[in-house]
C-alpha positions in Angstrom: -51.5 3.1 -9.7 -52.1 -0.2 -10.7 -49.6 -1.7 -8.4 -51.0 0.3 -5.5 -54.5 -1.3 -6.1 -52.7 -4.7 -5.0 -51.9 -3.8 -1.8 -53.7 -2.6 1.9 -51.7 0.4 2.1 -54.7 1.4 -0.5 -57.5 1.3 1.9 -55.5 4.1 3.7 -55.3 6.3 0.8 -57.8 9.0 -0.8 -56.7 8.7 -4.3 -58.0 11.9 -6.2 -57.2 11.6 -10.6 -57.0 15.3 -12.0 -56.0 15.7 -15.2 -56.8 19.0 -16.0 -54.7 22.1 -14.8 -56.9 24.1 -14.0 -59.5 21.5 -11.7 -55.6 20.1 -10.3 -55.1 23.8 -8.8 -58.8 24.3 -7.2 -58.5 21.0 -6.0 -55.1 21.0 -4.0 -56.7 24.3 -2.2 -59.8 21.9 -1.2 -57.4 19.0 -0.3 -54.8 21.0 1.6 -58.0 21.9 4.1 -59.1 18.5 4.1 -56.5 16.6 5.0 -53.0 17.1 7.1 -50.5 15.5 4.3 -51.4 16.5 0.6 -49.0 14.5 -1.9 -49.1 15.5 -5.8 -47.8 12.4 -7.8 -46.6 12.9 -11.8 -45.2 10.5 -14.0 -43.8 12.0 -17.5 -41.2 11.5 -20.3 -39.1 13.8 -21.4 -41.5 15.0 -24.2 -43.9 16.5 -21.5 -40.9 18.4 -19.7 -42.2 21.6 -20.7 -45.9 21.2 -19.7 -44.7 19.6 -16.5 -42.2 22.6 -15.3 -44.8 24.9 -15.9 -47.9 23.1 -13.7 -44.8 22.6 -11.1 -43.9 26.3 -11.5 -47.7 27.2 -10.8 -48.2 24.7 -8.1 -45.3 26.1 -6.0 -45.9 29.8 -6.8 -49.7 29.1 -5.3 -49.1 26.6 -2.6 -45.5 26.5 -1.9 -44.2 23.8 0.6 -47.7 22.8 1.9 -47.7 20.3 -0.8 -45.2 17.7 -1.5 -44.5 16.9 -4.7 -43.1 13.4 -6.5 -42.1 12.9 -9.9 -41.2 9.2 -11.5 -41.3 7.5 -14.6 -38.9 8.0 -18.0 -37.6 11.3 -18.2 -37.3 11.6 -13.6 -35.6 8.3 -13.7 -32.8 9.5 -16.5 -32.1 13.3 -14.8 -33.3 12.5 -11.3 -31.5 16.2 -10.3 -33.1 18.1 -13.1 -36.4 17.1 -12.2 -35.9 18.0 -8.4 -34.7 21.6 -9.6 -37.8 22.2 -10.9 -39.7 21.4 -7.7 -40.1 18.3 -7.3 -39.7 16.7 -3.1 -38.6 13.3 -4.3 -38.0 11.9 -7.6 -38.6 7.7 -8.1 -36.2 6.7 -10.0 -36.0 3.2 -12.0 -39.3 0.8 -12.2 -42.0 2.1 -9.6 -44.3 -0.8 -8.4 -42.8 -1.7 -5.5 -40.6 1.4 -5.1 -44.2 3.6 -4.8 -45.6 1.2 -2.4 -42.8 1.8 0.2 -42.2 5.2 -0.5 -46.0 5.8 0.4 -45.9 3.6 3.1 -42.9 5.6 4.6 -45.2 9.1 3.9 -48.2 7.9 5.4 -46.7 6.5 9.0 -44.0 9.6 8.6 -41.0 7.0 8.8 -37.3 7.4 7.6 -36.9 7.2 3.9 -33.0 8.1 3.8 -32.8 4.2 3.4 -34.7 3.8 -0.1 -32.1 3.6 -2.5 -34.0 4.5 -5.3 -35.1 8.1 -4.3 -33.7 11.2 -5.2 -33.8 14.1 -2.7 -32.3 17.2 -1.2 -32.1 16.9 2.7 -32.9 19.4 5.2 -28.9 21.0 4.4 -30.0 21.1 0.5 -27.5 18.3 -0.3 -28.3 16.4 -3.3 -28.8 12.5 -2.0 -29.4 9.9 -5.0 -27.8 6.4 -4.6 -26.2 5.3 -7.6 -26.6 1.6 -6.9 -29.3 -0.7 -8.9 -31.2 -2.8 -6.3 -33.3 -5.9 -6.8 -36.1 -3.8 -6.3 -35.1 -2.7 -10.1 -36.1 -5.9 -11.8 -39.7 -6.6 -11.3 -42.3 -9.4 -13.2 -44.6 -7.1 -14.9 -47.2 -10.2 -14.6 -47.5 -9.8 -10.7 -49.2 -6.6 -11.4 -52.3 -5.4 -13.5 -51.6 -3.7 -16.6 -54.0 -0.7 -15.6 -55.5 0.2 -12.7 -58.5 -1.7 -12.1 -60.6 0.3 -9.2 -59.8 3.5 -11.2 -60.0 2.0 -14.6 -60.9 5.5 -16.7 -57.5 7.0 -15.6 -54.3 5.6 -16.9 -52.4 4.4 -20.0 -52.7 0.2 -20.7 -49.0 -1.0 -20.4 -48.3 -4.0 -22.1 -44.1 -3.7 -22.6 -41.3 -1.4 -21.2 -38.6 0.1 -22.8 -37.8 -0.5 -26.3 -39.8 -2.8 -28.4 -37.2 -3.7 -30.5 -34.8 -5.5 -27.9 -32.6 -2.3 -27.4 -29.9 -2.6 -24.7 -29.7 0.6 -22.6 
């Protein structure tokens, strides 16, 4: 969310933080009412998996398709099918600041996407699309963009290093 904050695209946006379950399902009903394109975004590791499928599970058995739903970070990046099998519309894969930028840009003004190589899909046929290829758009300076999101600065974890601390090659 950070990242977002540095660009226009977020003077287009309503951003609404929910953390709860509960207040997350009352409020997608108010959204959905509200406004034409409702889009739940979740970032988790693999230690949340459990928690996430079921708030997925329950999103879709209340709301269905008149959500969409997108998944990134750790665990959505490593089993980008997985995590669409549970759910999930589109699944970021790799690191998200500039990736999220254009993927909203392309949901807001309802442009192609098929061209983002870093998102993993089913199209209309139910085939299973997710680019292998890195991109450049995979190495990004963590100093071009604030540590935590500073508009919204109660919601969010500080990030101060990625991956392991200890130097470990993945």
């Amino acid at each position: 969310m950070g990242a977002l904050e540095t660009t226009e695209l977020l003077s287009e946006l309503d951003i609404f933080y929910i953390r709860e379950e509960k207040k997350l399902i009352k409020q997608i009903k108010d959204l959905i009412f509200t406004y034409s394109k409702v889009i739940l975004i979740i970032s988790f590791f693999t230690s949340q998996l459990w928690q996430m499928k079921s708030l997925i599970r329950r999103v879709r058995r209340i709301y269905g398709k008149q959500i969409l739903i997108c998944a990134g970070g750790p665990h959505p990046s490593g089993r980008p099918k997985d995590t669409l099998d549970m759910g999930i519309d589109f699944v970021i894969k790799g690191e998200g600041e500039k990736k999220f930028i254009k993927f909203m840009e392309s949901m807001i003004n309802d442009k192609d996407f098929s061209d983002l190589s870093y998102l993993a899909y089913y199209n209309r046929q139910r085939k299973y699309i997710c680019k292998k290829e890195i991109d450049n758009e995979d190495y990004i300076n963590l100093d071009d963009y604030p540590p935590f999101p500073l508009i919204n600065a109660r919601f969010g974890a500080i990030e101060i290093t990625r991956g392991c601390p200890f130097q470990c090659y993945f």
